[in-house]
PyMOL Python script that loads the backbone (N, CA, C, O; Angstrom):
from pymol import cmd

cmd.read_pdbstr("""\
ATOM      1  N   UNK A   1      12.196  10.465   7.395  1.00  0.00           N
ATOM      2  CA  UNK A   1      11.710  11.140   6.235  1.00  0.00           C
ATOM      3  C   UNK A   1      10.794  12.292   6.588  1.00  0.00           C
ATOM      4  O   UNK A   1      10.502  12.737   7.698  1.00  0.00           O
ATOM      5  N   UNK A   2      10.433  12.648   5.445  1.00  0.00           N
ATOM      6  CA  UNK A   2       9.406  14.455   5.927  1.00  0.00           C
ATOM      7  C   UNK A   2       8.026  13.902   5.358  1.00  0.00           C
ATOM      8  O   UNK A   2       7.154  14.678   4.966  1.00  0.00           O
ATOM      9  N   UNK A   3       7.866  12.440   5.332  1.00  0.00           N
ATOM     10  CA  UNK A   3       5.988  12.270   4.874  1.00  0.00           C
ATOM     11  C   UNK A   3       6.133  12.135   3.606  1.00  0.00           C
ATOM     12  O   UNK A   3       5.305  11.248   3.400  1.00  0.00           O
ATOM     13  N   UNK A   4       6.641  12.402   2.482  1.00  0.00           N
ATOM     14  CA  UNK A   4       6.454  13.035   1.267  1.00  0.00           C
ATOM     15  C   UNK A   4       6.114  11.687   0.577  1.00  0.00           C
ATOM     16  O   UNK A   4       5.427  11.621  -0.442  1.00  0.00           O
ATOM     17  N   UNK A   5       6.696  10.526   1.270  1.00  0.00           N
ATOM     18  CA  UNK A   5       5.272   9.483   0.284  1.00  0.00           C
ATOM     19  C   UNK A   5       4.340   9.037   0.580  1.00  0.00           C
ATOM     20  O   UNK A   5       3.442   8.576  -0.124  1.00  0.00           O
ATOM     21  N   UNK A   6       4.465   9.148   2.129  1.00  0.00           N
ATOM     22  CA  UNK A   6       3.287   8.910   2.780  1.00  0.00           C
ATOM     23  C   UNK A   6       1.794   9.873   2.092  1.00  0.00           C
ATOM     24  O   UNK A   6       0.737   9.391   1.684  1.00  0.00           O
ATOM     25  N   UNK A   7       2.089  10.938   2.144  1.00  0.00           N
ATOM     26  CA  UNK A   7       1.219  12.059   0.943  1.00  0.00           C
ATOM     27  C   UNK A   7       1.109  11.916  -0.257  1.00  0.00           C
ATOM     28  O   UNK A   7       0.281  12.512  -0.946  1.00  0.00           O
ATOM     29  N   UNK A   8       2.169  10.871  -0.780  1.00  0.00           N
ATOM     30  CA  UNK A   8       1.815  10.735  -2.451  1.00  0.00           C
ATOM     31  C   UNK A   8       1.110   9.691  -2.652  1.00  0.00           C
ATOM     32  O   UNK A   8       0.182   9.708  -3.460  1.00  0.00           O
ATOM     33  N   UNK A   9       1.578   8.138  -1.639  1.00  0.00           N
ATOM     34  CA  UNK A   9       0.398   7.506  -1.619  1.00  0.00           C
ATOM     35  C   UNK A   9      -1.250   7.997  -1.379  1.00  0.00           C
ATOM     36  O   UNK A   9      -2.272   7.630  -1.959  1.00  0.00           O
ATOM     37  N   UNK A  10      -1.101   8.696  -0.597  1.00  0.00           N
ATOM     38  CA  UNK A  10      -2.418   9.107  -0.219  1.00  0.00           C
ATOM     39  C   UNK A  10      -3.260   9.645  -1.588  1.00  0.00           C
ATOM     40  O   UNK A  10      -4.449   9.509  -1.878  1.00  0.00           O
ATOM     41  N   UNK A  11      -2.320  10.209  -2.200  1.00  0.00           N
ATOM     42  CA  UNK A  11      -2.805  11.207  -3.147  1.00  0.00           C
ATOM     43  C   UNK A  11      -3.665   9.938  -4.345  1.00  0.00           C
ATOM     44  O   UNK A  11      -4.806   9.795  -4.783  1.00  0.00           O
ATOM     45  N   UNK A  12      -2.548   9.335  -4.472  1.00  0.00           N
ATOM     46  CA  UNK A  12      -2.446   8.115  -5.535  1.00  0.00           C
ATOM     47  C   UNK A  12      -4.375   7.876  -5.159  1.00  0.00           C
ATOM     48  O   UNK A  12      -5.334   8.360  -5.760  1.00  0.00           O
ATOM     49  N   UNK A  13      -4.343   6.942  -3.940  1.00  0.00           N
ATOM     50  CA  UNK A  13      -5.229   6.382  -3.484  1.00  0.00           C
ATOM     51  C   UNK A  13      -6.348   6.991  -3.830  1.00  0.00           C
ATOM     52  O   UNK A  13      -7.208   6.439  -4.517  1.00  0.00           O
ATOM     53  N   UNK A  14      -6.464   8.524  -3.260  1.00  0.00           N
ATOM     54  CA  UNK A  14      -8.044   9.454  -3.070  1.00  0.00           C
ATOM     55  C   UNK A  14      -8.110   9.890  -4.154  1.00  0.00           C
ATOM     56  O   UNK A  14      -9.002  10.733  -4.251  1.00  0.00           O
ATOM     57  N   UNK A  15      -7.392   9.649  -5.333  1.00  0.00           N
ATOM     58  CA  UNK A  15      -7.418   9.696  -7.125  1.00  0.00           C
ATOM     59  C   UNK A  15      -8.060   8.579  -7.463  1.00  0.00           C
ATOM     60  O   UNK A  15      -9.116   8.661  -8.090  1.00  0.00           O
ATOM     61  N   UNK A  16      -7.597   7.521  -7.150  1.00  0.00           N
ATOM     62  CA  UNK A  16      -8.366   5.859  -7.899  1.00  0.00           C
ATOM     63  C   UNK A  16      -9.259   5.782  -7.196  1.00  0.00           C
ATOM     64  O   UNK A  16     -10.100   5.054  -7.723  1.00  0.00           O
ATOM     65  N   UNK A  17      -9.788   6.375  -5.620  1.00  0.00           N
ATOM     66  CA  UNK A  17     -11.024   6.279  -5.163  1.00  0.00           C
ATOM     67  C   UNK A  17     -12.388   7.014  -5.845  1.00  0.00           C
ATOM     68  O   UNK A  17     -13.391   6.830  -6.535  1.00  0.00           O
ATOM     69  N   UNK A  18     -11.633   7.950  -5.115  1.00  0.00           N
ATOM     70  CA  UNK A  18     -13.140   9.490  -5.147  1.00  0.00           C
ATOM     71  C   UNK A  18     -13.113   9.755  -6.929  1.00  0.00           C
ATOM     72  O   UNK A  18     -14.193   9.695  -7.516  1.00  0.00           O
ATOM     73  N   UNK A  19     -12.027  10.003  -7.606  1.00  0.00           N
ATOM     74  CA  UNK A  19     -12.011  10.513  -8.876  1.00  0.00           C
ATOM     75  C   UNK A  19     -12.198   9.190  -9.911  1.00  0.00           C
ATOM     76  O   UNK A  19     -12.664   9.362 -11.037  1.00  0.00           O
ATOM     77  N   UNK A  20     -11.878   8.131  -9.528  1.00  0.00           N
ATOM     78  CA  UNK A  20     -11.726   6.690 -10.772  1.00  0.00           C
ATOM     79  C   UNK A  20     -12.783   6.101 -10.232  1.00  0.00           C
ATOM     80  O   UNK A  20     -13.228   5.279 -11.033  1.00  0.00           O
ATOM     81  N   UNK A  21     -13.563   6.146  -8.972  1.00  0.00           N
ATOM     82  CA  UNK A  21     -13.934   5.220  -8.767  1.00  0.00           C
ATOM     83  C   UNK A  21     -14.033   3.392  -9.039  1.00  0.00           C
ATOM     84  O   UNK A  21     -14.733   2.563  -9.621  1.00  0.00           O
ATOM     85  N   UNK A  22     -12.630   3.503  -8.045  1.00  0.00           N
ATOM     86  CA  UNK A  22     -12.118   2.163  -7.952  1.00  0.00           C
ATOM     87  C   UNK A  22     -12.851   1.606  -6.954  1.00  0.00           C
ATOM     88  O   UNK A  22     -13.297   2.365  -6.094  1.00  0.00           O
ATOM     89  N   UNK A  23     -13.075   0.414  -6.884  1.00  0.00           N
ATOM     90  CA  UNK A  23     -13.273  -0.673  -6.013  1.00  0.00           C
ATOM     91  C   UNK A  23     -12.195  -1.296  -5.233  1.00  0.00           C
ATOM     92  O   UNK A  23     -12.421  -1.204  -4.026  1.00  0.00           O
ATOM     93  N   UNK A  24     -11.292  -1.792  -5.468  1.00  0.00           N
ATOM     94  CA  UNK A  24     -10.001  -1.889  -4.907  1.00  0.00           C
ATOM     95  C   UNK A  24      -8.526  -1.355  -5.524  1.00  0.00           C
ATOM     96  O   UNK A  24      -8.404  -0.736  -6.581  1.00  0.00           O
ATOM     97  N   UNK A  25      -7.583  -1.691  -4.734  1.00  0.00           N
ATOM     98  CA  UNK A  25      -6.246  -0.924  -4.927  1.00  0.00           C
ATOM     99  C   UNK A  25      -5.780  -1.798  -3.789  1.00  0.00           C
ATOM    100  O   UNK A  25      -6.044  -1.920  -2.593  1.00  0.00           O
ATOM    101  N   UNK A  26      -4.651  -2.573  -5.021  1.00  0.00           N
ATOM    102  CA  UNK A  26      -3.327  -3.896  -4.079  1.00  0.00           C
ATOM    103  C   UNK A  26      -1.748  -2.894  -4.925  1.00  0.00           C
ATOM    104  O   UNK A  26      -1.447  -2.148  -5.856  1.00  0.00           O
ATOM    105  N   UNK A  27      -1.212  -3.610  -3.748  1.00  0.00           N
ATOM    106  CA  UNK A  27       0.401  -2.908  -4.215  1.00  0.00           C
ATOM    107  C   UNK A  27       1.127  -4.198  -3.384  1.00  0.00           C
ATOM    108  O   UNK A  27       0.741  -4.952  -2.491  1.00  0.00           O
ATOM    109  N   UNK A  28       2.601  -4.023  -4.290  1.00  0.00           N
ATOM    110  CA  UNK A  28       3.370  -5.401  -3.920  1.00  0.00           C
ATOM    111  C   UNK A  28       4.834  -4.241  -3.025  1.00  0.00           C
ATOM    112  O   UNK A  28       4.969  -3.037  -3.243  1.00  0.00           O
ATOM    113  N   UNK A  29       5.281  -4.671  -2.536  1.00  0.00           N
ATOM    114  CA  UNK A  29       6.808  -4.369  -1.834  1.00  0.00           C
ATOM    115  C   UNK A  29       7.402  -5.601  -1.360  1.00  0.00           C
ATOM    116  O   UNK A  29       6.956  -6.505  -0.653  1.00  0.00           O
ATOM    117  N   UNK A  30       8.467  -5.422  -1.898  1.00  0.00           N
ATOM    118  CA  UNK A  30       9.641  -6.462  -1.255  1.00  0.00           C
ATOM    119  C   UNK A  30       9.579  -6.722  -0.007  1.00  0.00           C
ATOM    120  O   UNK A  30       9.339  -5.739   0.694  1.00  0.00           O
ATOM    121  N   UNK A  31       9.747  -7.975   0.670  1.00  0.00           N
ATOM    122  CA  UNK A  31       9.733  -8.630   1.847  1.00  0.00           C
ATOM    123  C   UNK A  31      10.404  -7.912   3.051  1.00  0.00           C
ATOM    124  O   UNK A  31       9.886  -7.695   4.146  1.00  0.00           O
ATOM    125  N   UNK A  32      11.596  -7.601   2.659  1.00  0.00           N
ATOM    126  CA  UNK A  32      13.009  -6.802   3.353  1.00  0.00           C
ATOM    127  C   UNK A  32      13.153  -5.172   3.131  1.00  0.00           C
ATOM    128  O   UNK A  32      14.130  -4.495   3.451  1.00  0.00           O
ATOM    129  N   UNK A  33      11.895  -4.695   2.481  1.00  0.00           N
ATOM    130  CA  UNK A  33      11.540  -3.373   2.907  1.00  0.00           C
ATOM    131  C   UNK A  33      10.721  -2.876   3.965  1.00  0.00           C
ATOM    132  O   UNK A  33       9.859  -2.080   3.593  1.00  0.00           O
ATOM    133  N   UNK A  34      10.759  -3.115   5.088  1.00  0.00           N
ATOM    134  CA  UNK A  34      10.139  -2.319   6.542  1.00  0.00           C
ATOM    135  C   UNK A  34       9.791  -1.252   5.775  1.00  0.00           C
ATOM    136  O   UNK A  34       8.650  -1.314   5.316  1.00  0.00           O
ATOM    137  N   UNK A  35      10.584  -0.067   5.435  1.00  0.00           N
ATOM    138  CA  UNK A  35       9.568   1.052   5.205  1.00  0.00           C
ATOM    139  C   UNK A  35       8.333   0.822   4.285  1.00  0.00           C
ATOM    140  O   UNK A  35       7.195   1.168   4.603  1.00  0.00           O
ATOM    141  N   UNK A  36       8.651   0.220   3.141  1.00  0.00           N
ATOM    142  CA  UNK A  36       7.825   0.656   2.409  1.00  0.00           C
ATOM    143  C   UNK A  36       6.248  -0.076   2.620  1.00  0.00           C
ATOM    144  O   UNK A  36       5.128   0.273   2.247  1.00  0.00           O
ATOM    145  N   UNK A  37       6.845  -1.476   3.551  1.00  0.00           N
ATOM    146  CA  UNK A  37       5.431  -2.264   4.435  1.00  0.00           C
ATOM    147  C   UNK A  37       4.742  -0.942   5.059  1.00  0.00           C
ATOM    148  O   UNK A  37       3.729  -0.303   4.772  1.00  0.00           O
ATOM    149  N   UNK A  38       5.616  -0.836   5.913  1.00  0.00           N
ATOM    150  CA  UNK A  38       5.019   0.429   7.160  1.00  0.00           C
ATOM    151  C   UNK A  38       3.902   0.850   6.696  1.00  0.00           C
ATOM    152  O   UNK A  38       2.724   0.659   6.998  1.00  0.00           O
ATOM    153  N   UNK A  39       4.728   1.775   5.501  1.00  0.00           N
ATOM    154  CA  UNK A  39       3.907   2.789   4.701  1.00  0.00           C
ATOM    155  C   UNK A  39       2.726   1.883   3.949  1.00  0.00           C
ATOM    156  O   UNK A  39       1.858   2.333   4.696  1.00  0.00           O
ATOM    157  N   UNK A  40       2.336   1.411   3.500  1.00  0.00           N
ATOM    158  CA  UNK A  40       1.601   0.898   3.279  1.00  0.00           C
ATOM    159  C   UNK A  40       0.190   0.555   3.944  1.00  0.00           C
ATOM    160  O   UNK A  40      -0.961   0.767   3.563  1.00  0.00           O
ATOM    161  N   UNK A  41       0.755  -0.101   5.168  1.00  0.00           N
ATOM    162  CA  UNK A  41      -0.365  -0.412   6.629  1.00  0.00           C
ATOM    163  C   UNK A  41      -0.574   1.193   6.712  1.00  0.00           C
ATOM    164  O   UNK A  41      -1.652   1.636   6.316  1.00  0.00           O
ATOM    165  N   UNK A  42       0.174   1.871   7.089  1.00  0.00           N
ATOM    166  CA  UNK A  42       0.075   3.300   7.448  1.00  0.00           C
ATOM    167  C   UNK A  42      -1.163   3.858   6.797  1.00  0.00           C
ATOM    168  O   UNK A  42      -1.999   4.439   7.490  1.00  0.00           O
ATOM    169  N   UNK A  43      -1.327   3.703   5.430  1.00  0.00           N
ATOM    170  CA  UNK A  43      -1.995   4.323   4.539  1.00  0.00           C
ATOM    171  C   UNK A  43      -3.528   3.890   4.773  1.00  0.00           C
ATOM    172  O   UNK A  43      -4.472   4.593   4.413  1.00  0.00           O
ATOM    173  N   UNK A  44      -3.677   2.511   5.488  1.00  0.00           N
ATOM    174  CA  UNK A  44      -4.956   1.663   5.750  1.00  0.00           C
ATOM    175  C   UNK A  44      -4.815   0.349   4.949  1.00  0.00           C
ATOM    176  O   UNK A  44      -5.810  -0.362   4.808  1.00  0.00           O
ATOM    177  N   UNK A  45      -3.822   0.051   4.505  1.00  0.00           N
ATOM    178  CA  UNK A  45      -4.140  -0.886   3.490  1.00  0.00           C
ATOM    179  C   UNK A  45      -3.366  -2.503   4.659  1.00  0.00           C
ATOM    180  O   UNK A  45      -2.716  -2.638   5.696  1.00  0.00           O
ATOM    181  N   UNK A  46      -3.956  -3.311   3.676  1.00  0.00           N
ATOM    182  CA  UNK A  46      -3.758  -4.825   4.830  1.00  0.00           C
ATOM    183  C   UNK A  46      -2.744  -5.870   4.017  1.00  0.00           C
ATOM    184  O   UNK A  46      -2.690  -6.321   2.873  1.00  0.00           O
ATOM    185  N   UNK A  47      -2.031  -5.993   5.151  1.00  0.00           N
ATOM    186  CA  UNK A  47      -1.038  -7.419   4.302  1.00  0.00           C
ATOM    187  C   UNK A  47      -2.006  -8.820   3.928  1.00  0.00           C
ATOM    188  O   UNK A  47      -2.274  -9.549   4.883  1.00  0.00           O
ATOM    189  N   UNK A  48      -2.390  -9.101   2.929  1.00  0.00           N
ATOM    190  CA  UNK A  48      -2.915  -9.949   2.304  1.00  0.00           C
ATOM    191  C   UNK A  48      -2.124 -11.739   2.145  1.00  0.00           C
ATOM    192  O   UNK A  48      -2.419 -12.933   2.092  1.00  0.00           O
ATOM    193  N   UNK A  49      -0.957 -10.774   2.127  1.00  0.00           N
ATOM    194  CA  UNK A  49      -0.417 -12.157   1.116  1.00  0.00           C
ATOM    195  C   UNK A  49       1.217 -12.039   1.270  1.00  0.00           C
ATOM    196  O   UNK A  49       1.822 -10.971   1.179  1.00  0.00           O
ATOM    197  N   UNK A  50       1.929 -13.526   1.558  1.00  0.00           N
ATOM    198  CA  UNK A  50       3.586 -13.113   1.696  1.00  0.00           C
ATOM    199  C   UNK A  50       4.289 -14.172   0.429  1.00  0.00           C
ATOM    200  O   UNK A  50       4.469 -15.366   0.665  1.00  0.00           O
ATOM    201  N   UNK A  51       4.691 -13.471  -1.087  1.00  0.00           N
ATOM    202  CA  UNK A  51       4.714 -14.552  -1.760  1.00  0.00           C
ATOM    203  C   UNK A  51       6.517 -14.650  -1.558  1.00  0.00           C
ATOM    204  O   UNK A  51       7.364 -13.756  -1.556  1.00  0.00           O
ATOM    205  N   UNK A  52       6.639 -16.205  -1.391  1.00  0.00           N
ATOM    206  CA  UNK A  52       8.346 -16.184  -0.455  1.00  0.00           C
ATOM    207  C   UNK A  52       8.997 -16.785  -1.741  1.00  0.00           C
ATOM    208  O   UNK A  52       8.742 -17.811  -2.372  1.00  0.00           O
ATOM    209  N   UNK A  53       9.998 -15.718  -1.929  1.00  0.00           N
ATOM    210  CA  UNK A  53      11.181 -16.328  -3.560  1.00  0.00           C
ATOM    211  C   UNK A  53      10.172 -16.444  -4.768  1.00  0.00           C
ATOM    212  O   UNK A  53      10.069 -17.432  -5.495  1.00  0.00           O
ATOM    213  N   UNK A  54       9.422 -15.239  -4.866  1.00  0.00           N
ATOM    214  CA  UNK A  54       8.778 -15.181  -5.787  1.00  0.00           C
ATOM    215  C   UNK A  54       8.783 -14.495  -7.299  1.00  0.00           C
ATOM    216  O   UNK A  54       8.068 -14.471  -8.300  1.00  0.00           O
ATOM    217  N   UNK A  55      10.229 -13.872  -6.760  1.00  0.00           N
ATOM    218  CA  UNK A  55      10.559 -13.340  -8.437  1.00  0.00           C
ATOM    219  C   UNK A  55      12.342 -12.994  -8.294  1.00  0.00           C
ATOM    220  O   UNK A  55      12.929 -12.733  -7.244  1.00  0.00           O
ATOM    221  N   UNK A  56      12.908 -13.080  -9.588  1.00  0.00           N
ATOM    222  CA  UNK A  56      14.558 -13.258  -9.470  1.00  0.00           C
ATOM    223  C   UNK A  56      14.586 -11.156  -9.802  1.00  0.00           C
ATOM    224  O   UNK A  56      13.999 -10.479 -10.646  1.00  0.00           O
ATOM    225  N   UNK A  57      15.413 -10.825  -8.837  1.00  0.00           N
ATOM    226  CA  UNK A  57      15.638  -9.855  -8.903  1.00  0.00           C
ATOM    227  C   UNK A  57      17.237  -9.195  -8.302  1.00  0.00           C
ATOM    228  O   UNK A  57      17.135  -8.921  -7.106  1.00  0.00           O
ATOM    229  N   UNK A  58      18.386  -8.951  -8.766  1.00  0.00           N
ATOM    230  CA  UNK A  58      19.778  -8.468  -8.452  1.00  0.00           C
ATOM    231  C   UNK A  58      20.266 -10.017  -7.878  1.00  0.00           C
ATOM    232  O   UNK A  58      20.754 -10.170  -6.758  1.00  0.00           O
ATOM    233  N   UNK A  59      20.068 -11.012  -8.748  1.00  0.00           N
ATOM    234  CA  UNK A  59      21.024 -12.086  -8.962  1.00  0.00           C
ATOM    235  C   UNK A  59      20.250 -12.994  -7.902  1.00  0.00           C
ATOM    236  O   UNK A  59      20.716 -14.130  -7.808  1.00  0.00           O
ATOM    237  N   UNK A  60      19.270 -12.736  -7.173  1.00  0.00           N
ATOM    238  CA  UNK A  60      18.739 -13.740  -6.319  1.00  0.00           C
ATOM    239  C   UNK A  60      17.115 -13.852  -6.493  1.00  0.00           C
ATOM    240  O   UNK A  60      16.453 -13.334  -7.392  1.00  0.00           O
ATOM    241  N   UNK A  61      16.656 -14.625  -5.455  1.00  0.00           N
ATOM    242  CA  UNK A  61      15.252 -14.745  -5.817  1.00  0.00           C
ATOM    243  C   UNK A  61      14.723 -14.007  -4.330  1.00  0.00           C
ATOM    244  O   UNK A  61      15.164 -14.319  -3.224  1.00  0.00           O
ATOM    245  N   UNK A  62      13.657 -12.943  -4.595  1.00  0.00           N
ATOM    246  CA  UNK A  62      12.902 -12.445  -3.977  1.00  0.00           C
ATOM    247  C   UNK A  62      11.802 -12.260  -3.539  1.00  0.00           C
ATOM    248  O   UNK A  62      10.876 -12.027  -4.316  1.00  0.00           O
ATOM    249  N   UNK A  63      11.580 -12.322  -1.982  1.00  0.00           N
ATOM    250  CA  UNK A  63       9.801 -12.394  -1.792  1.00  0.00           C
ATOM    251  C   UNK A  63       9.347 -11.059  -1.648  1.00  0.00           C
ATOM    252  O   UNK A  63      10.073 -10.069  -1.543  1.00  0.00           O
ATOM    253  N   UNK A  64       7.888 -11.087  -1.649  1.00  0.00           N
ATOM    254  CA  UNK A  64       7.105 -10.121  -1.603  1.00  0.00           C
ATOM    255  C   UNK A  64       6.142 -10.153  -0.806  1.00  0.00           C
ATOM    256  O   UNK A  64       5.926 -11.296  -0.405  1.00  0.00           O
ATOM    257  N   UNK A  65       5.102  -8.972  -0.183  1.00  0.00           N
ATOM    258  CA  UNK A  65       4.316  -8.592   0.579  1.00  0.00           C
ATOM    259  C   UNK A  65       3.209  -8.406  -0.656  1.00  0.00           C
ATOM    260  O   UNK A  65       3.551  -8.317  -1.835  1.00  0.00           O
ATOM    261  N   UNK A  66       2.612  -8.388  -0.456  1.00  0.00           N
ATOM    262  CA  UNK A  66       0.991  -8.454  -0.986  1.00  0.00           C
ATOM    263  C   UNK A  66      -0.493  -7.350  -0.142  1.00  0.00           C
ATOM    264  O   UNK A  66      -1.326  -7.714   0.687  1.00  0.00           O
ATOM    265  N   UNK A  67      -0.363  -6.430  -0.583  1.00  0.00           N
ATOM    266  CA  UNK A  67      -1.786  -5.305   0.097  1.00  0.00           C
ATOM    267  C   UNK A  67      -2.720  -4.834  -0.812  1.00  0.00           C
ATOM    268  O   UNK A  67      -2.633  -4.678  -2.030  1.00  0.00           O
ATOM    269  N   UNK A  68      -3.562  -4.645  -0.091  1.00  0.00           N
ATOM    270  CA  UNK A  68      -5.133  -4.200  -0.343  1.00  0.00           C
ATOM    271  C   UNK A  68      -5.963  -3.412   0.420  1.00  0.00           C
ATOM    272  O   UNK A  68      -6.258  -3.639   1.594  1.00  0.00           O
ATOM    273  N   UNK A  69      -6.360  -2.436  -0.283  1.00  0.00           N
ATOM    274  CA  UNK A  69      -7.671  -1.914   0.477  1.00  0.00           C
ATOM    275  C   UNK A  69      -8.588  -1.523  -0.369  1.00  0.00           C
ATOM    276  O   UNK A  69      -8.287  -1.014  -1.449  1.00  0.00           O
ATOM    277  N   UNK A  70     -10.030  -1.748   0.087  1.00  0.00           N
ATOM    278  CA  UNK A  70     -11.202  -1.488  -0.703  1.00  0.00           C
ATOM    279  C   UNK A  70     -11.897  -0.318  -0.702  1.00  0.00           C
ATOM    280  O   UNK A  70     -11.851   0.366   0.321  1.00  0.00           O
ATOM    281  N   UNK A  71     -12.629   0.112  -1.779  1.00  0.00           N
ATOM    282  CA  UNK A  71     -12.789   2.050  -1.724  1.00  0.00           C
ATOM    283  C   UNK A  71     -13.665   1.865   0.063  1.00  0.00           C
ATOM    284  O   UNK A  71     -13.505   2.743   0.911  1.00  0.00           O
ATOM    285  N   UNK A  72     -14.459   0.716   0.314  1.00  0.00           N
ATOM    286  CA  UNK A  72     -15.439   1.306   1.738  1.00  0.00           C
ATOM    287  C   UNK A  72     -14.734   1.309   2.693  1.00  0.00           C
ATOM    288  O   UNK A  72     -15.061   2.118   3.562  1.00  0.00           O
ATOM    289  N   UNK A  73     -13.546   0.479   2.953  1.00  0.00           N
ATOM    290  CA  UNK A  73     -12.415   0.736   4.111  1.00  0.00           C
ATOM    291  C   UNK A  73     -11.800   1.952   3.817  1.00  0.00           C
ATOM    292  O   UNK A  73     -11.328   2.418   4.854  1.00  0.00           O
ATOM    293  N   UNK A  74     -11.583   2.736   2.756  1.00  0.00           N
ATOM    294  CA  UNK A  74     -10.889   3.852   2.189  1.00  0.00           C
ATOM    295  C   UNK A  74     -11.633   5.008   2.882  1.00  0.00           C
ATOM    296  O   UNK A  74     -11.292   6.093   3.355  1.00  0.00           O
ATOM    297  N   UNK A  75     -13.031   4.193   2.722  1.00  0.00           N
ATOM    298  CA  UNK A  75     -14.389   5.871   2.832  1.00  0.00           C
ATOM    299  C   UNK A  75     -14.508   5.794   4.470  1.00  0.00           C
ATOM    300  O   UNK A  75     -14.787   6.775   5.160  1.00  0.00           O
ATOM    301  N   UNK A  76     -14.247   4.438   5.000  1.00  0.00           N
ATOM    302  CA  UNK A  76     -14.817   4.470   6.110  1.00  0.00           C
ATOM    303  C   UNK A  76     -13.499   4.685   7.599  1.00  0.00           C
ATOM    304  O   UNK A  76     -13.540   4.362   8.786  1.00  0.00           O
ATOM    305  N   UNK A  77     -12.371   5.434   6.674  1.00  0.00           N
ATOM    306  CA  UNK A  77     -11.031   5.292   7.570  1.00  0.00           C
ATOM    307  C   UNK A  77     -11.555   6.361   9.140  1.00  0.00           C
ATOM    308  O   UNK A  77     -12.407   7.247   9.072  1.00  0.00           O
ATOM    309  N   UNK A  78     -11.018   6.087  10.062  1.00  0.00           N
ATOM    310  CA  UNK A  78     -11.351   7.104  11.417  1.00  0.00           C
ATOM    311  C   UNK A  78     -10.575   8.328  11.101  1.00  0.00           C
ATOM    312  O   UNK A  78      -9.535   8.607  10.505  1.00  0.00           O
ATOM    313  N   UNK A  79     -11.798   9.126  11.946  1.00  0.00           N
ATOM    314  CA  UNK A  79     -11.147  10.671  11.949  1.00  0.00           C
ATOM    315  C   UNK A  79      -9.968  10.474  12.350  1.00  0.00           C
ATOM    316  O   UNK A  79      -9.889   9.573  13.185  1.00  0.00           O
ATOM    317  N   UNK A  80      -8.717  11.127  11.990  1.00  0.00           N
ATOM    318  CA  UNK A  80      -7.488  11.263  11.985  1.00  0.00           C
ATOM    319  C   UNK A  80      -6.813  10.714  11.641  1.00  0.00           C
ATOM    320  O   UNK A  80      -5.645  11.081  11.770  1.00  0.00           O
ATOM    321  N   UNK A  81      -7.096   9.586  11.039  1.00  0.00           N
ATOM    322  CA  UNK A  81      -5.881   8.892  10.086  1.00  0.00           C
ATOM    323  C   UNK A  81      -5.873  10.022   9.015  1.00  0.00           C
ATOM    324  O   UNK A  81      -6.400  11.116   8.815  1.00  0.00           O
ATOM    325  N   UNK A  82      -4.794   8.973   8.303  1.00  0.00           N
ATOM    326  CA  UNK A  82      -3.908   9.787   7.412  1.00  0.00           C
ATOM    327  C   UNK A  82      -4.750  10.122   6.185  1.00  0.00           C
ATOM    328  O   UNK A  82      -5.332   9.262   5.524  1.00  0.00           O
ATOM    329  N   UNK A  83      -4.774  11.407   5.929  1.00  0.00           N
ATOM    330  CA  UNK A  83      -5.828  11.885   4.976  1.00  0.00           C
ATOM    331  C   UNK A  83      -4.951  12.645   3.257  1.00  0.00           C
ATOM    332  O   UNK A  83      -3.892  13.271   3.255  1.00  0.00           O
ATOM    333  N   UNK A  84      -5.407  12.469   2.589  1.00  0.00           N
ATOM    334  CA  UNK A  84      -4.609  13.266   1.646  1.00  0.00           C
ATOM    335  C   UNK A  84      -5.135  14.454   1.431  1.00  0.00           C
ATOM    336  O   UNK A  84      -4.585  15.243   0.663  1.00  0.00           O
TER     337      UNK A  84
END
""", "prot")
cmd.dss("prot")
cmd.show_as("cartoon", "prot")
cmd.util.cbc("prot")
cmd.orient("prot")
């Protein structure tokens, strides 16, 4: 890919941070999506939680990944991570 959600997450994020002042921000992705895990960790955020056959979705039952990150892990990411 060319980044382009990797940057929209970001965007998402440094909106509910700096501008909403949020306290936290969780997001769910399907079990059997690698990318969209990746992206996720990528962004700073932490696998929390693996809920297994947890919701019926295209005729079967599906698990999920579970993430989080809190605005001070957000504020306190190292120079050069991924910035929006």
């Amino acid at each position: 890919g060319h980044g382009y959600a990797t940057e929209a997450v970001l965007g998402v994020l440094a909106y509910l941070f700096e501008a909403l002042d949020y306290h936290r921000v969780a997001a769910n992705c399907d079990a059997e999506n690698a990318r969209s895990a990746h992206l996720l960790e990528r962004v700073g955020m932490r696998r929390e939680a693996h809920f297994v056959e947890s919701y019926w979705a295209k005729g079967r039952w599906t698990s999920e990944y579970h993430y989080a990150i809190l605005q001070r892990e957000w504020s306190d990411r190292p120079a050069g991570a991924h910035r929006a």
